[in-house]
N, C-alpha and C positions, 0 to 999 in steps of 0.2 A: 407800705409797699409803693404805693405813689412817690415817696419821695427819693425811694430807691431808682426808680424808672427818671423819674429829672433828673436824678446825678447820673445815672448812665447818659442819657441824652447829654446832657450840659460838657460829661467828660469827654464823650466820643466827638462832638462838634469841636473842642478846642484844640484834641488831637490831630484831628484831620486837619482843620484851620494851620495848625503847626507842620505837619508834615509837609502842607501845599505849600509854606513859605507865606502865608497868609493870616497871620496872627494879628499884624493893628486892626486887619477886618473887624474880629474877635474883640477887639478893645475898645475899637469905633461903635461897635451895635452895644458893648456892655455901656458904657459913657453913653447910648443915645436914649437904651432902654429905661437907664433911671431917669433921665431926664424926664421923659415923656411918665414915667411910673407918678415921679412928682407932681407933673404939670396934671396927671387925669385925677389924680388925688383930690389935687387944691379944688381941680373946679368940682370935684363932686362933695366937698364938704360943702362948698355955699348953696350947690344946689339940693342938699339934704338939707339943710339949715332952712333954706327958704319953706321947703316941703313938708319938713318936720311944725315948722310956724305954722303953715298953711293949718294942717292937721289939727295943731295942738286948737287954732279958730273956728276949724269948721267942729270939731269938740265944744269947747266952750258954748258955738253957737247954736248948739244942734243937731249938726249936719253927720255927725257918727249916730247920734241917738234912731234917726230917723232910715240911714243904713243899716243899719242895726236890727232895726224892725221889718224892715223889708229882707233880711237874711235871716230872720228869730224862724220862718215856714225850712228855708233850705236847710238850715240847721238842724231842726227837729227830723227831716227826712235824714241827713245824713248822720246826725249822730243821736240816736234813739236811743241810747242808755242813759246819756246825758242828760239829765234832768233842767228843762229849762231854763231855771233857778239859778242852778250854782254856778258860782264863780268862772267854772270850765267852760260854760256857754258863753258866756262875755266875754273873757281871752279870746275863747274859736271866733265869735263876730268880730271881735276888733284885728284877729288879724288877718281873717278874709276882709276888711276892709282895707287895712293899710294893702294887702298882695294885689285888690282890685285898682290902686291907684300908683303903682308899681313901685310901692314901698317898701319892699323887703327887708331892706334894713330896719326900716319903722317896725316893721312886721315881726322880727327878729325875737325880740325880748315876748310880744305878748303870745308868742307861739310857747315861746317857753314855757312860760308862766301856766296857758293852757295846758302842757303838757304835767307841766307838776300836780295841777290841778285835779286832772284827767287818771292820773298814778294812783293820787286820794281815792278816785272811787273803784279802782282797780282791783278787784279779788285776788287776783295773782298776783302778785308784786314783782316774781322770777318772768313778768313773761308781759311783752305788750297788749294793751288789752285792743278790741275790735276798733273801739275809739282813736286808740292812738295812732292805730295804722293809718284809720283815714285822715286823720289832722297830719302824718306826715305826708300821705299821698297830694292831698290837696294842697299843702303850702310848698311840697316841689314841681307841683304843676301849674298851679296858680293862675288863673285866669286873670287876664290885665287889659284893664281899659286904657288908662296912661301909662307907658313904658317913661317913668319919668329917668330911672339912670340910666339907662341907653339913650335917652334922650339930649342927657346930659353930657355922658361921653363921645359924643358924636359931635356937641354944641363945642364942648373943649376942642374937637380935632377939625374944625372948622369945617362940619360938612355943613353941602349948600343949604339942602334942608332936615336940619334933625327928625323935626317931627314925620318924614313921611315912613317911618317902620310902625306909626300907630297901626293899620289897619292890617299890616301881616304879621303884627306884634300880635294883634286881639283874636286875631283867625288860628294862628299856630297856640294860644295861648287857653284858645277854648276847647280845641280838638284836644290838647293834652290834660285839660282837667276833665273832659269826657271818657276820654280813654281811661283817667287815675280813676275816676268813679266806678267805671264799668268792671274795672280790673278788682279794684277791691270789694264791691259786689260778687264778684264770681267766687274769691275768695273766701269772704264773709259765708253764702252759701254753702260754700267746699268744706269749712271749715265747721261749719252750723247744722 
């Protein structure tokens, strides 16, 4: 349906642009959009690259093990079926880790992985279990301490200071995973 909705938008703007006698417009912004599509690309791969290292050392060193720990209590509140143990809580910690250091992408695969995990201990198989709703509520609200690709994107388009969305990044970033908890709680009950 979405992609229905951009081809209307993309066809009604080229028409109008043509009617108005305005179409290099139309040619100019497509030729300027990839450029830039390019340019935010490149610099977000090195800045994932960088982050993704970062990660893979603060692992190696540590530094997830001990996140980890300090989220094993939030964990057990938020996902109670899940048995501390298995596999599914360790996906869930690692990719509240990567979401808290505003690695989504990092975050990406171990959500998944959680979620297959998460399936495994699933009674209904036809149907999302309590767990999975919060693992998806939580990793689309995601509380974030480093917005590091906004940060990123912003470094690519030359603003002065990237970094000053940290602290309205962390305020909007926590009220939304308050609000995902609160909502799926109410749920959870409603449904319980």
């Amino acid at each position: 349906m979405v992609n229905w909705i951009w081809l209307f938008f993309l066809v009604t703007g080229i028409v109008v642009a043509a009617v108005q006698g305005n179409i290099d417009v139309v040619t100019k912004a497509v030729f300027e959009g990839a450029e830039t599509g390019v340019t935010v690309s490149l610099g977000l791969v090195s800045v994932l690259t960088f982050w993704m290292g970062m990660m893979r050392i603060a692992e190696e060193g540590g530094l997830l093990r001990v996140l980890s720990k300090l989220l094993r209590p939030v964990v057990r509140f938020l996902f109670p079926s899940v048995p501390i143990n298995h596999p599914a809580a360790g996906y869930i910690m690692s990719n509240m880790s990567a979401n808290l250091l505003g690695l989504g992408n990092a975050a990406t695969p171990m959500g998944i992985k959680a979620m297959q995990e998460l399936q495994q201990l699933n009674p209904n198989k036809e149907r999302a279990s309590p767990a999975m709703c919060t693992l998806l509520a939580l990793n689309t609200a995601s509380i974030t301490l480093i917005p590091t690709t906004l940060i990123a994107i912003r470094l690519n388009l030359h603003s002065g200071n990237p970094a000053e969305i940290i602290g309205t990044t962390l305020l909007a970033t926590a009220v939304s995973t308050a609000s995902a908890i609160l909502v799926d709680r109410w749920y959870r009950r409603r449904e319980g």
